[in-house]
C-alpha positions as CSV (number, residue, x, y, z in Angstrom):
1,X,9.9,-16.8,7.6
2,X,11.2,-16.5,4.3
3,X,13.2,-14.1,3.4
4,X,10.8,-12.2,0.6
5,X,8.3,-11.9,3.4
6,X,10.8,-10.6,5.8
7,X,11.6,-8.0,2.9
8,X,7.9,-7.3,2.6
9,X,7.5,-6.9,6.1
10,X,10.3,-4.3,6.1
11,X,8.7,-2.4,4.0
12,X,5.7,-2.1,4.9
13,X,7.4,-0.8,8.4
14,X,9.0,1.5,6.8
15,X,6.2,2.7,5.0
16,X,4.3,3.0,7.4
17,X,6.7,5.2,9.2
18,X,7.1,7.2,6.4
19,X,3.6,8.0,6.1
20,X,3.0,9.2,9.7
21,X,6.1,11.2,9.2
22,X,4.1,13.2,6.2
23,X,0.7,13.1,8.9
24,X,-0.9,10.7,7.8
25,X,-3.1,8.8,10.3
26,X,-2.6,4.9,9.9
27,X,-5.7,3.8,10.8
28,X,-4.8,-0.2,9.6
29,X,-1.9,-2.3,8.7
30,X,-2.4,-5.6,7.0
31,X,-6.3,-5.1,7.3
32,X,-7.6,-8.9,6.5
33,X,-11.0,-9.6,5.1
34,X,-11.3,-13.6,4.3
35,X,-8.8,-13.8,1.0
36,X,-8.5,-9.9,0.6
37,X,-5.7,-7.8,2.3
38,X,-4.6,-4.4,2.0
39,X,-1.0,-3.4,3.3
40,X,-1.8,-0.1,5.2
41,X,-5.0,1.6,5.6
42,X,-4.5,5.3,6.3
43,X,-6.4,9.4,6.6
44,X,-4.8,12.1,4.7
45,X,-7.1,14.8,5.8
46,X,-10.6,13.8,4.9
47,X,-9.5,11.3,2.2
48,X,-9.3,7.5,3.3
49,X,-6.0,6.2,1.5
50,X,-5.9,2.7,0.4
51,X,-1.5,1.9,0.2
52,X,0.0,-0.8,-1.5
53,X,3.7,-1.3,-0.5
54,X,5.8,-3.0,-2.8
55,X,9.5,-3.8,-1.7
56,X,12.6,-5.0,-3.6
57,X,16.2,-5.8,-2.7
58,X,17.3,-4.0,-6.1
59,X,16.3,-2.9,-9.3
60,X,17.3,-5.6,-11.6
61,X,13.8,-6.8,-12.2
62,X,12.2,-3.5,-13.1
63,X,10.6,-1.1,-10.6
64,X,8.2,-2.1,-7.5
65,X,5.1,-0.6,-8.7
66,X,5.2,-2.1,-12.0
67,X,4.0,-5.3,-9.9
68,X,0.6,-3.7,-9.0
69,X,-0.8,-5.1,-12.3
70,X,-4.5,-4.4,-13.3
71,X,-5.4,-7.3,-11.7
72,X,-3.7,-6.7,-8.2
73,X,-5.5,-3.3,-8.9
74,X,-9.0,-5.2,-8.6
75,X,-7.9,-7.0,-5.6
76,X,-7.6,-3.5,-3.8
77,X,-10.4,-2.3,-4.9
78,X,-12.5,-5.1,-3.9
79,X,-10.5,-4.9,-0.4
80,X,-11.4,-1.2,-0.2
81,X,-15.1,-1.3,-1.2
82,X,-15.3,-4.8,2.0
83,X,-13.3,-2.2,4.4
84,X,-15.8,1.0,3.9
85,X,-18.7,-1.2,4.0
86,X,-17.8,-3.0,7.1
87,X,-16.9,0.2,8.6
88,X,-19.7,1.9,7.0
89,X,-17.5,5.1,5.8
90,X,-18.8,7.7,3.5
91,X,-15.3,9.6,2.8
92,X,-13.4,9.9,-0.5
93,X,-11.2,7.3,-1.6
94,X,-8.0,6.9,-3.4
95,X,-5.3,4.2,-4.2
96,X,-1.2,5.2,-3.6
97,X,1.6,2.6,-4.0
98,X,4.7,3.2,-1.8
99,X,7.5,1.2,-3.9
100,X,10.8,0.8,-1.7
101,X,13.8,-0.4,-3.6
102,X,17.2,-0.6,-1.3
103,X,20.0,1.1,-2.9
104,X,23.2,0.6,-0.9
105,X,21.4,-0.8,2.0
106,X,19.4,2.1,2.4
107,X,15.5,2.2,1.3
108,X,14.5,4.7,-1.4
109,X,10.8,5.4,-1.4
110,X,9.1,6.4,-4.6
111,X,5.4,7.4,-2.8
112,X,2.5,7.3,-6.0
113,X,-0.5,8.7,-5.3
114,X,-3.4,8.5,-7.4
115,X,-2.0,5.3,-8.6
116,X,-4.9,4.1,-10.2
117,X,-8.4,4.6,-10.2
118,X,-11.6,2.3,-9.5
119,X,-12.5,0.3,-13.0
120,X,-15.8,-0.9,-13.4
């Protein structure tokens, strides 16, 4: 595996922990649907959250979430709109990012909710 994805797939790990720490209910990681994926699906009370987990050795290249462009943004949305359909889910919806830069070895976790909303 190459090494961005081994990054990647730290992150997400330690996202996810991070979330269930704050009770959240992970209800998906890496939820596939043909060419969409989302990285973690999750309940915060009675709001599904939809979490994009962006992961980077350092800094030098700007912050994490800065990579969750507009069109990323679509992506998700699209991802979200095939997962509550399939699941046929009536429950609110938003978008967080969880951007994980390490700083010394160790992860710091800026957590956005509300990232962005749906654009139609």
């Amino acid at each position: 595996m190459a090494k961005h994805n081994e990054l990647g797939k730290k992150g997400e790990e330690i996202a996810a922990q991070y979330l269930s720490e704050k009770g959240y209910e992970i209800l998906e990681r890496n939820w596939r649907n043909r060419h969409k994926e989302i990285d973690i699906i999750a309940k915060d009370g009675n709001e599904l959250v939809i979490v994009e987990v962006k992961t980077r050795q350092n800094d030098e290249h700007g912050e994490p979430d800065l990579a969750v462009t507009r069109p990323k943004q679509t992506r998700l949305i699209y991802a979200a709109n095939a997962y509550i359909f399939q699941n046929k889910l009536d429950i609110n919806t938003r978008f967080d990012i969880i951007s994980i830069v390490f700083k010394d070895g160790k992860p710091v976790i800026d957590h956005i909710q509300d990232a962005f909303l749906p654009h139609w």
